[in-house]
N, C-alpha and C positions, 0 to 999 in steps of 0.2 A: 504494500500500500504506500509506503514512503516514495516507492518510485512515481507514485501515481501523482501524486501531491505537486513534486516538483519539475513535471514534464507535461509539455501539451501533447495531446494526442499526434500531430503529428513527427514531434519528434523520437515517438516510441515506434519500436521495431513491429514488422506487422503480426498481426492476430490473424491465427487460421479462419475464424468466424467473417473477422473485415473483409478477407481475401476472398472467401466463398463470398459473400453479399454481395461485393463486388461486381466477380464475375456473372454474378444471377441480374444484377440489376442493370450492368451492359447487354447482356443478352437478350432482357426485355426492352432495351432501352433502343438497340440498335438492329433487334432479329439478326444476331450475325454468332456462329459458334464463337465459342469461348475457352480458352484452354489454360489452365492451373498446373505450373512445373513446379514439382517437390524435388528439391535435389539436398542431399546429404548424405553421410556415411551411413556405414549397414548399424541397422541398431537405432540411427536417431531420429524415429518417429516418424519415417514417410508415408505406412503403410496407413498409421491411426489418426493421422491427418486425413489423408483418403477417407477413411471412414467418419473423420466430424464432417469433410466438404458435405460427405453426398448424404448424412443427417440434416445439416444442414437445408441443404435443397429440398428433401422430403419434407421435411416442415413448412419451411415456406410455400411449397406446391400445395401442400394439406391445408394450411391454414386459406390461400385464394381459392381453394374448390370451397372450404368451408365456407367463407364471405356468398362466394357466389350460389350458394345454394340459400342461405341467409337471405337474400337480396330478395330472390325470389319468392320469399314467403312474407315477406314486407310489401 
């Protein structure tokens, strides 16, 4: 948390979470694919990044079916 305090967002290193929203929110922004490279030695977390990205987009996708199913019952 201390780091939290004395850094603005952008000067902090990026977040797997930012990085998916990201690419989710050019891909809606622009209809044009979108590609996320994990690079790092064996062992430091490329695989379970992979698995928050595409948590990540499940949610997201989940939550606008939800809205939109919502909408229509309003």
């Amino acid at each position: 948390m201390k780091m939290l305090e004395c850094c603005h967002l952008k000067d902090m290193p990026p977040h797997v979470y930012s990085i998916a929203r990201s690419a989710y929110e050019s891909l809606r922004k622009n209809n044009q694919s979108q590609s996320v490279v994990l690079l790092g030695h064996s062992g430091s977390g490329k695989t379970t990044n992979v698995f928050h990205i595409l948590e990540y987009f499940c949610f997201v996708t989940a939550m606008q079916q939800y809205r939109q199913k919502l909408c229509k019952f309003l």
